[in-house]
Residue frames as a rotation matrix with the C-alpha (Angstrom) as fourth column:
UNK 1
0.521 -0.835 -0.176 166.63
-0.116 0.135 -0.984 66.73
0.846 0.533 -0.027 328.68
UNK 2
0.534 -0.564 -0.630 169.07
0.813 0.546 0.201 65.02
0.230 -0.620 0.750 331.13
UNK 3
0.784 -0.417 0.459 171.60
-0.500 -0.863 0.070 67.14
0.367 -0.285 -0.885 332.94
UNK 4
0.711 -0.246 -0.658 174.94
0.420 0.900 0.117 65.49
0.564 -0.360 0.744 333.77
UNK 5
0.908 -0.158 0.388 177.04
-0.367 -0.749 0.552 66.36
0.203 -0.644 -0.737 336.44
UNK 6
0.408 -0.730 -0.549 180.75
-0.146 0.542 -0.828 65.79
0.901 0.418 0.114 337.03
UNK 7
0.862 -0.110 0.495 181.64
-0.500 -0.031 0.865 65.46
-0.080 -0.993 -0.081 341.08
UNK 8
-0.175 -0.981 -0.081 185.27
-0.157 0.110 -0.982 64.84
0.972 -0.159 -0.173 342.88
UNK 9
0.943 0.293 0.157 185.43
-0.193 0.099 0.976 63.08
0.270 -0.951 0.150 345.83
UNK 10
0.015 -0.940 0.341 188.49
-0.348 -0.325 -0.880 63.26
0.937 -0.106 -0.332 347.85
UNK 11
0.787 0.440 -0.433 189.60
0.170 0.519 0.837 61.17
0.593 -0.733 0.334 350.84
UNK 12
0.487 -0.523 0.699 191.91
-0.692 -0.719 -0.056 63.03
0.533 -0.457 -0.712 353.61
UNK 13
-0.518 -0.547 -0.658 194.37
0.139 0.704 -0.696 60.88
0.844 -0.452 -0.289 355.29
UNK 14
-0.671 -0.248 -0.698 192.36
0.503 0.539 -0.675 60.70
0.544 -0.805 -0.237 358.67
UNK 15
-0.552 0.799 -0.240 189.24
-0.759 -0.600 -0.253 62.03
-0.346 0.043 0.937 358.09
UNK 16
-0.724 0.223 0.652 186.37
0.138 0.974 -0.179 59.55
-0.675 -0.040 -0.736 358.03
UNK 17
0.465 0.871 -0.157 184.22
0.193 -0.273 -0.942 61.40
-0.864 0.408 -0.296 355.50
UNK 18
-0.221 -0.657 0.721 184.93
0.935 0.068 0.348 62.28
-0.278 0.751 0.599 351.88
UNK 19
-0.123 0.300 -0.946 184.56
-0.629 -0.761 -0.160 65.92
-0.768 0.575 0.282 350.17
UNK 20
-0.051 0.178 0.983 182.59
0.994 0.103 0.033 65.83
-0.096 0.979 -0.182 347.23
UNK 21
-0.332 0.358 -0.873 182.81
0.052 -0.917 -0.396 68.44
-0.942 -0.177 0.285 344.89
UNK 22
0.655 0.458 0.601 180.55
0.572 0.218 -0.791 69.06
-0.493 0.862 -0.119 341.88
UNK 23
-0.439 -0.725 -0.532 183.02
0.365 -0.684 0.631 70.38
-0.821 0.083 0.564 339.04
UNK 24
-0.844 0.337 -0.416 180.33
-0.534 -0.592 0.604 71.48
-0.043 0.732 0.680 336.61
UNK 25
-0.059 0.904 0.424 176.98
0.056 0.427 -0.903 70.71
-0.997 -0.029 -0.076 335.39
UNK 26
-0.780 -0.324 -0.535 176.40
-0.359 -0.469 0.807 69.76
-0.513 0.821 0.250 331.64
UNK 27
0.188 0.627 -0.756 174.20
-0.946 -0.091 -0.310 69.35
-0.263 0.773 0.577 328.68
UNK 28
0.510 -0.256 -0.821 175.96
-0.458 0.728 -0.511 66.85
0.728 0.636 0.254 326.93
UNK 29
0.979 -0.085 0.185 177.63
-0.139 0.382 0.914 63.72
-0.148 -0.920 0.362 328.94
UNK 30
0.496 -0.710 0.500 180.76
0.699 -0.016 -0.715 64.17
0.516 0.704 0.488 326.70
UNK 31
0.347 -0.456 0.820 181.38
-0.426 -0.855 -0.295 67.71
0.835 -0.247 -0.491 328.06
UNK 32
0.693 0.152 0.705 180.99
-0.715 0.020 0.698 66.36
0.092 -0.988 0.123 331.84
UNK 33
0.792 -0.600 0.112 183.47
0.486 0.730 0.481 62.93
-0.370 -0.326 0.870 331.44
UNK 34
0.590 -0.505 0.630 185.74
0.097 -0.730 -0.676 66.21
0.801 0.460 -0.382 330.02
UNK 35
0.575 0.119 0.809 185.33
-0.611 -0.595 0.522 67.97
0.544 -0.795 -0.270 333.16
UNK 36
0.940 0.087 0.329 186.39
-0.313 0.601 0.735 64.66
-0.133 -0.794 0.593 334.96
UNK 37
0.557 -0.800 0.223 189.44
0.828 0.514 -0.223 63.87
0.064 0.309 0.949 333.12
UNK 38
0.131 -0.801 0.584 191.06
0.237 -0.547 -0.803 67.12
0.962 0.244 0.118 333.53
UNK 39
0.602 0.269 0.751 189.89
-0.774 -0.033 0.632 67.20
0.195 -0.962 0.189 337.33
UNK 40
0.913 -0.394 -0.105 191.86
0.407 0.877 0.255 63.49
-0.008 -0.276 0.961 337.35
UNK 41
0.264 -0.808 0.526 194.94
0.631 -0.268 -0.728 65.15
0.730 0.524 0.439 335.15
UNK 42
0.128 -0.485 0.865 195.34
-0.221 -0.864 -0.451 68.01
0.967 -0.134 -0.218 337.62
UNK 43
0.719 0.217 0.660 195.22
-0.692 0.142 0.708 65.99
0.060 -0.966 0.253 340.62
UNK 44
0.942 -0.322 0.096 197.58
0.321 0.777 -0.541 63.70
0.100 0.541 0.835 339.46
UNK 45
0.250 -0.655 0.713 199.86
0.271 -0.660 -0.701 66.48
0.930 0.368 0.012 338.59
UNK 46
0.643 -0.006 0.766 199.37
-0.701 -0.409 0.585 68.07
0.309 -0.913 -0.267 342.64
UNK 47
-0.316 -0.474 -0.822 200.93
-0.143 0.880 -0.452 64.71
0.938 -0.025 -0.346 343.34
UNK 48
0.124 0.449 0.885 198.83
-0.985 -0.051 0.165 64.55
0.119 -0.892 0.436 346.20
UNK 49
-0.860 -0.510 0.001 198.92
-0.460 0.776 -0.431 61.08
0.219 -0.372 -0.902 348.35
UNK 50
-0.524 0.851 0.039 195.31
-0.599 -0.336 -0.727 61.37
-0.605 -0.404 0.686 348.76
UNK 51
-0.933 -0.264 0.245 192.45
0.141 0.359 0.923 59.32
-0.332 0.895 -0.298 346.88
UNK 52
-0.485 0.593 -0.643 190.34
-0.569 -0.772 -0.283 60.85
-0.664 0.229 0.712 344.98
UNK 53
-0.731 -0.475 0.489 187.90
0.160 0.578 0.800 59.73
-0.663 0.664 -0.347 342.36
UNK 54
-0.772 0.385 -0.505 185.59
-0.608 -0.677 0.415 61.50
-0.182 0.628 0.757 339.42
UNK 55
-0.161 0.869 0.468 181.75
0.676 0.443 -0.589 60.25
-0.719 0.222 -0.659 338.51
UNK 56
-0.744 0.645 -0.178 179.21
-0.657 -0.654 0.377 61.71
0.127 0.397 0.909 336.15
UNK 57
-0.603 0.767 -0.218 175.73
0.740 0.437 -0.511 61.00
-0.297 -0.469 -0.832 336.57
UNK 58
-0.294 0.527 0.797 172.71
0.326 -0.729 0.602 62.70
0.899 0.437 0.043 335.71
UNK 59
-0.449 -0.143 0.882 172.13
-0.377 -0.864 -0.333 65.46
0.810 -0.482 0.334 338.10
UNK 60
-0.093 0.607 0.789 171.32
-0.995 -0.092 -0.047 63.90
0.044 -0.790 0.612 341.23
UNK 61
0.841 0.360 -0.404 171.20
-0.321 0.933 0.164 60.21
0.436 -0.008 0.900 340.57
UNK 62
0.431 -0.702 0.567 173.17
-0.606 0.241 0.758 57.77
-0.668 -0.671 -0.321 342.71
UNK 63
0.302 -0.634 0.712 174.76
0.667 0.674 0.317 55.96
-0.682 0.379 0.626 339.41
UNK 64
0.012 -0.844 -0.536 177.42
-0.133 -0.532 0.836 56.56
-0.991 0.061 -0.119 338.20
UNK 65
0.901 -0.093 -0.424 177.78
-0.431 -0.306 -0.849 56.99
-0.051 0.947 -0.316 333.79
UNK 66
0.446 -0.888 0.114 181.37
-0.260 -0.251 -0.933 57.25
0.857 0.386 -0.342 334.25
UNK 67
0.969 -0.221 0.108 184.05
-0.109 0.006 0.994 56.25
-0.221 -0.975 -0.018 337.17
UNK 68
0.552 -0.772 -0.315 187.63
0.308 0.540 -0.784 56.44
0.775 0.336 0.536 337.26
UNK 69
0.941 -0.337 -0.036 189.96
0.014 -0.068 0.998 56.88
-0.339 -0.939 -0.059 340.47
UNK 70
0.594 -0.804 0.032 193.77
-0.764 -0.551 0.336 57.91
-0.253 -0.224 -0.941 341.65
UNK 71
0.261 -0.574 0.776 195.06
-0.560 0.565 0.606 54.84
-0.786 -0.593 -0.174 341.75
UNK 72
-0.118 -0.441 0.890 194.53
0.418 0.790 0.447 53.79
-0.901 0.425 0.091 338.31
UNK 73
-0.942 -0.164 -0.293 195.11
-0.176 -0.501 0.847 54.49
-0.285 0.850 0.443 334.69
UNK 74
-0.720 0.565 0.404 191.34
0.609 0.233 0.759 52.97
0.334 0.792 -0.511 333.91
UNK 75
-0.689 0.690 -0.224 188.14
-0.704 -0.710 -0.022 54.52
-0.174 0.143 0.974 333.29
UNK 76
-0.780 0.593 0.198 184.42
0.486 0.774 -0.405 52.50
-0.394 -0.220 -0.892 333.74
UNK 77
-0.645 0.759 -0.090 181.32
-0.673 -0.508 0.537 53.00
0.362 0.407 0.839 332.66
UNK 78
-0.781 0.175 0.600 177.99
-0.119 0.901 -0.417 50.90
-0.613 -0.396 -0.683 334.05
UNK 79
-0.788 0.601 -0.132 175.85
0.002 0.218 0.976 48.98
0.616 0.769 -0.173 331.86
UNK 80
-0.441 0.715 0.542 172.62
-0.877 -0.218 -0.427 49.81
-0.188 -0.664 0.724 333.40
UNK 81
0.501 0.863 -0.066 170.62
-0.825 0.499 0.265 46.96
0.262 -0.079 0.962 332.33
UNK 82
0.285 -0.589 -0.756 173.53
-0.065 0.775 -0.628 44.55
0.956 0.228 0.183 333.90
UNK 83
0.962 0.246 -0.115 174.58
0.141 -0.089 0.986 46.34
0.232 -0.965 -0.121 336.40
UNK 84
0.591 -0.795 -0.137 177.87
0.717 0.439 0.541 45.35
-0.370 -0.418 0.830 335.76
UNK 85
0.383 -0.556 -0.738 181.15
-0.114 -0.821 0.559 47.63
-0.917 -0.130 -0.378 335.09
UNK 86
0.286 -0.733 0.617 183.06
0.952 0.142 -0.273 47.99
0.112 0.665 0.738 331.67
UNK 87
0.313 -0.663 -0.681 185.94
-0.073 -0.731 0.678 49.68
-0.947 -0.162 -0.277 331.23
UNK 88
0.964 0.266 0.007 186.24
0.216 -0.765 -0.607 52.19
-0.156 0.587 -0.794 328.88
UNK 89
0.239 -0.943 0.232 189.72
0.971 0.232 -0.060 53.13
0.003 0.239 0.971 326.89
């Protein structure tokens, strides 16, 4: 059974690296694009200037399920066998 993880990355005005942090590990990939949307909502809210933006992924893989960032109101998903992005409502 899969494990999906939700991670925050965060880019510092003048800092050449991002912070990731993992904000949970889950069961279900529902629970985890949760995790991300309230991780978006409360960053939002900080009104930070910073940009930041939220994945899920099964534990360890470098693609991404789920993507959505500071800067905008949308939300992606990738079609593995395409490659390509759709965005999600």
């Amino acid at each position: 059974m899969y494990q999906f993880e939700a991670v925050e990355f965060v880019e510092h005005v003048g800092k050449a690296d991002s912070d990731e942090n993992v904000l949970g590990v889950f069961y279900e990939e529902a629970d985890a694009v949760k995790a991300a949307r309230v991780a978006r909502k409360a960053f939002l809210a900080s009104g930070s200037k910073e940009y930041a933006w939220w994945v899920v992924r099964v534990q360890g893989a470098r693609l991404a399920n789920f993507i959505a960032d500071s800067r905008s109101d949308r939300e992606f998903m990738v079609d593995l066998t395409t490659g390509a992005l759709i965005e999600i409502g």
